[in-house]
C-alpha positions in Angstrom: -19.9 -8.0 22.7 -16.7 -6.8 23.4 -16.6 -2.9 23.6 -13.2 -1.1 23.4 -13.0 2.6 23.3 -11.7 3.3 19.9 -12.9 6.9 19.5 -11.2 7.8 23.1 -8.2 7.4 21.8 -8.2 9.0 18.5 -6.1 12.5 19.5 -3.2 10.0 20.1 -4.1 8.0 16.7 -4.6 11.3 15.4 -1.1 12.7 16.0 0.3 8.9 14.7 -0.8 9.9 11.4 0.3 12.9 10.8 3.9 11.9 12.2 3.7 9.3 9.5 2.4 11.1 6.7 5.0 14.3 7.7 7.8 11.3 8.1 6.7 9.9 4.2 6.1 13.0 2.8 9.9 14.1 4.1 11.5 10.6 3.0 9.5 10.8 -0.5 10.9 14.6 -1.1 14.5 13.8 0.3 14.9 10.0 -1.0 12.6 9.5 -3.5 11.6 5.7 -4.5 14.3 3.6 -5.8 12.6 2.6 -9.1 13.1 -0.4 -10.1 14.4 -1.3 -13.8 10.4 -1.6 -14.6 10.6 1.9 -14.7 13.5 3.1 -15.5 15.6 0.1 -18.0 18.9 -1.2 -17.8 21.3 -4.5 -18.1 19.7 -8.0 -17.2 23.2 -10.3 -16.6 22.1 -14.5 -16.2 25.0 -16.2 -14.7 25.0 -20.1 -13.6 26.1 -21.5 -10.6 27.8 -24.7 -10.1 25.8 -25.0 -6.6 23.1 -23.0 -5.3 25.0 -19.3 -4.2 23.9 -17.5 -1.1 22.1 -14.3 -3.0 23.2 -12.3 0.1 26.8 -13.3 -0.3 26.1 -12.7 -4.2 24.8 -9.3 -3.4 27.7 -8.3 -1.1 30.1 -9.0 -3.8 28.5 -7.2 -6.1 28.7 -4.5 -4.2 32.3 -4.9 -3.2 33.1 -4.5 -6.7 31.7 -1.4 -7.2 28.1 -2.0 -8.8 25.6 0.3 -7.8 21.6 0.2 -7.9 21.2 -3.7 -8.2 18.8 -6.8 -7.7 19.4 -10.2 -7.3 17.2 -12.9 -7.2 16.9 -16.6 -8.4 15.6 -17.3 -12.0 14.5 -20.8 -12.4 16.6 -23.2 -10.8 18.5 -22.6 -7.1 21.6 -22.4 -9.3 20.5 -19.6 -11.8 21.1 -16.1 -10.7 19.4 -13.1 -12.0 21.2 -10.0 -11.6 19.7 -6.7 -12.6 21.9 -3.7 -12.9 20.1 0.1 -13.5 23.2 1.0 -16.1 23.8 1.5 -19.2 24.4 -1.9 -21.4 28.2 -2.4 -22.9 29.5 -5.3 -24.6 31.6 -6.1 -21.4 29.2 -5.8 -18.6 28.3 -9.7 -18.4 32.0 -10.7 -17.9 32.4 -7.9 -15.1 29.5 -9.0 -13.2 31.2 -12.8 -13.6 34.3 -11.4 -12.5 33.5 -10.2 -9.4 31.3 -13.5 -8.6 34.5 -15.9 -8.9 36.1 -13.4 -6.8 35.9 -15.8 -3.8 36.6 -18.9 -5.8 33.0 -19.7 -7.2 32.3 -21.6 -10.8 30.4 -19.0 -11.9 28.8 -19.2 -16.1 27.9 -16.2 -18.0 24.2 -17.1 -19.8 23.3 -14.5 -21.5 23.5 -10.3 -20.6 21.3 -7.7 -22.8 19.6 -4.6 -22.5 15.9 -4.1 -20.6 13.8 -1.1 -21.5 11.6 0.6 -19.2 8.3 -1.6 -19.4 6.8 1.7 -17.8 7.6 4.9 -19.9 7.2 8.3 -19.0 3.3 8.5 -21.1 2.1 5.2 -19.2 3.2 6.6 -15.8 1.0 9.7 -16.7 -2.0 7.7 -17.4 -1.4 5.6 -14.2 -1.4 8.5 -12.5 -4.7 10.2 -14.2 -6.2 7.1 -14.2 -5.6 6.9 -10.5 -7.3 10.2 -10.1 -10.4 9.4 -11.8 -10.9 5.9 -9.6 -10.4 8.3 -6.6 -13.0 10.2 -8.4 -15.2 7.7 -9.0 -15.0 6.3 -5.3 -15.4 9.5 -3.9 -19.0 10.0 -5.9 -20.1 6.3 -5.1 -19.7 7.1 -1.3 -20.9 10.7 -1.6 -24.1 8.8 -3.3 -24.5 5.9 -0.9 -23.7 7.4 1.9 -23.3 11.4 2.2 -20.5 13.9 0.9 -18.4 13.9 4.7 -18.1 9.9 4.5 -16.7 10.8 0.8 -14.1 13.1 2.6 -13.3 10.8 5.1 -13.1 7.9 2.5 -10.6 9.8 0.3 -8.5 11.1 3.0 -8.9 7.4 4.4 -6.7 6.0 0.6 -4.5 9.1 0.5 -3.0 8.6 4.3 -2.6 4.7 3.4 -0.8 5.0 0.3 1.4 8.2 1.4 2.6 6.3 4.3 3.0 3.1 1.8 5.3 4.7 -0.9 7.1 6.7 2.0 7.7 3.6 3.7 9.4 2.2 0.2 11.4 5.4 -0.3 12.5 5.7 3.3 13.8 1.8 3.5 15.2 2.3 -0.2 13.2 -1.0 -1.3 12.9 -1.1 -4.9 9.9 0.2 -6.5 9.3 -1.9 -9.3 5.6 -3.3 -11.1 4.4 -5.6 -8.8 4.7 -3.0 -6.2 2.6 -0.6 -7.5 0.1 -3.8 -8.1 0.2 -4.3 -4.4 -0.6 -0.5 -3.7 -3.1 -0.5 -6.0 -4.6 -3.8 -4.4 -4.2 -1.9 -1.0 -6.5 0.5 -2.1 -9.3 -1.5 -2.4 -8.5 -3.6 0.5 -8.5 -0.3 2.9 -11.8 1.5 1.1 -13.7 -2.0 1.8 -12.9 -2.2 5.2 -13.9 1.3 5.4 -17.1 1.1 3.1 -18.4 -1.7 5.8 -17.6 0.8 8.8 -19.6 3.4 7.4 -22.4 1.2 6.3 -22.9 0.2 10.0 -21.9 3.7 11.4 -24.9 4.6 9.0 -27.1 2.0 10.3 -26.9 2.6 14.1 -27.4 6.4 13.6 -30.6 5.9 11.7 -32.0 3.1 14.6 -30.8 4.9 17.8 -32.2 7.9 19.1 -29.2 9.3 20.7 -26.9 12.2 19.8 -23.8 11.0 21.2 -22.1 9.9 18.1 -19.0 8.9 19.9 -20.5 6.1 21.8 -22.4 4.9 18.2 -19.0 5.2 16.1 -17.5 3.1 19.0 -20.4 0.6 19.2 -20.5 0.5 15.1 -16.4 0.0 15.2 -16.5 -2.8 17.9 -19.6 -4.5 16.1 -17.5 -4.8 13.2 -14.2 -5.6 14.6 -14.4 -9.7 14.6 -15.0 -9.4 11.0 -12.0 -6.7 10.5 -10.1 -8.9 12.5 -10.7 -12.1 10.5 -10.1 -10.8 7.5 -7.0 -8.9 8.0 -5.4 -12.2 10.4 -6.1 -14.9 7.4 -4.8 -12.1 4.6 -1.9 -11.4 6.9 -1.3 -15.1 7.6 -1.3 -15.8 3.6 0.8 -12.7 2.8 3.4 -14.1 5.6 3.8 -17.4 3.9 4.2 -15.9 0.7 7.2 -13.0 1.9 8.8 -15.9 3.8 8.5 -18.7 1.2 7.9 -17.2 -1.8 11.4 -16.1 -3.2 12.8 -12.9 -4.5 10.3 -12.1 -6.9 7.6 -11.6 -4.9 9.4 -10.6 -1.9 8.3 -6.4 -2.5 5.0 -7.1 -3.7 3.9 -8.8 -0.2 5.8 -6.5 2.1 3.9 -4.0 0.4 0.8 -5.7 1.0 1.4 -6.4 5.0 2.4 -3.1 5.4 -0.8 -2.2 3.5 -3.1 -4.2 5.3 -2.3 -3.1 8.8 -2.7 0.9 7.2 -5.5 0.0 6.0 -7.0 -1.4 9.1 -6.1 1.0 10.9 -7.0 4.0 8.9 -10.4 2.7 8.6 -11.2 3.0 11.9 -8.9 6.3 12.8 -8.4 8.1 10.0 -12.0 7.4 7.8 -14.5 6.7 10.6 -12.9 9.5 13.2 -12.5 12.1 10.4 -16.3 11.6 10.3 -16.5 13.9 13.9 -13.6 16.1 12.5 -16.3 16.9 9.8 -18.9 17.3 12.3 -21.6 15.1 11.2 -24.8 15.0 12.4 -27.8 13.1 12.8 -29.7 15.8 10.0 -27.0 14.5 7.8 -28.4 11.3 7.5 -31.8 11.5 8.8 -33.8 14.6 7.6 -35.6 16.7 10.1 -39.2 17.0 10.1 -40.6 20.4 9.6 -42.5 21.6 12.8 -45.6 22.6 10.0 -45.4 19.6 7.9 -48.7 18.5 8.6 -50.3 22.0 8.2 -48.5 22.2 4.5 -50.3 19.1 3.7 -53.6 20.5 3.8 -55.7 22.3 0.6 
């Protein structure tokens, strides 16, 4: 079995987290996410192309002619473009945005323009957010209960460092934050607790069979027992999730960025941030395996 020294090197993997989460935190308070029109409405404008446009050439015009806080994406065929403007809808907004397409001598049709409310108002982003809570909640309990309250800790702190560093990564790019991303952080979270729940459950396992005290050498032993799977898993998700941000268009081009990026945090963090925070905690074989009193036997007696 291959052994690699993964607990050796945790001060460095260590101070790699907290410059992330400092560097998330910072672009979260400074940038903030660029919400998409999923959360915040606006004007939908459908144009047709004579022949398939270059979105990037579509989106530097755009921007040329002064439009501000836009998407563009195909819709349908190679020759219908979807552009998605955060602004307030007027009566002339669809023969702007058609203006400034035939700028460079394109047969550009106007579809259809209208108004898009926010599919996510200002109530349902409360409940996401309580309802978030309570799942951390819930999790937090189920490994408290399966396992012991510092695996709880270190599960919890585990999530929170993986989707920090995921919506600061959003904010500090300025990708747009839109549904399907927040699907793929919530997906991330249960990608990175079940990577971690199978850590612990072995971490568990080789404390309870060996008789030794140095948990350093069982975390390492539990994490390099474990890694061919972790490494399986993450290569074939990361494999799929390539095809799909390569070949899979526009619409779901956010959703599996966020995903990859996901994934490798939540590989990581499983192993650095939720198994090491375990010796940060200080836990000890009397957490899992209760010691015997020196009198037990006496007690037993009438």
């Amino acid at each position: 079995m291959t052994q690699f020294d993964f607990m050796g090197k945790r001060k460095a993997a260590y101070i790699i987290s907290i410059l992330l989460t400092v560097i998330a935190f910072g672009a979260l308070a400074v940038k903030g996410l660029s919400l998409g029109l999923d959360f915040t409405g606006g004007t939908q404008v459908e144009v047709s192309y004579a022949k398939a446009p270059s979105l990037d050439e579509v989106r530097d015009e755009l921007g040329e002619a002064g439009f501000g806080n836009y998407s563009v994406q195909t819709f349908g065929a190679d020759t219908d473009v979807l552009v998605r403007l955060q602004q307030t809808f007027d009566e002339g907004i669809g023969d702007q945005v058609v203006t400034a397409l035939r700028a460079e001598g394109e047969q550009v049709d106007l579809v259809r323009a209208e108004y898009v409310g926010a599919q996510v108002g200002d109530q349902l982003r409360d409940q996401s957010g309580l309802g978030m809570l309570i799942a951390l909640g819930v999790v937090a309990l189920y490994v408290a209960f399966r396992f012991q309250y510092k695996f709880a800790l270190g599960a919890l702190i585990s999530l929170g460092h993986d989707v920090v560093i995921l919506l600061g990564f959003f904010a500090l790019f300025g990708f747009d934050f839109d549904l399907t991303v927040l699907a793929a952080v919530l997906a991330v979270i249960g990608y990175s607790l079940n990577d971690t729940i199978i850590v612990y459950d072995r971490i568990r396992e080789n404390i309870r069979r060996s008789q030794s005290n140095d948990l350093v050498r069982i975390f390492n032993d539990a994490i390099n027992q474990t890694l061919s799977r972790t490494l399986s898993t993450s290569g074939t998700t990361l494999l799929v999730l390539l095809a799909l941000f390569f070949l899979g268009g526009d619409m779901i081009h956010n959703f599996s960025l966020a995903l990859i990026v996901g994934v490798v945090l939540g590989t990581f963090s499983s192993i650095y941030v939720a198994a090491a925070m375990l010796l940060l905690v200080k836990l000890e074989r009397e957490d899992l395996i209760p010691a015997k009193r020196e009198n037990a036997a006496e007690d037993e007696l009438p």
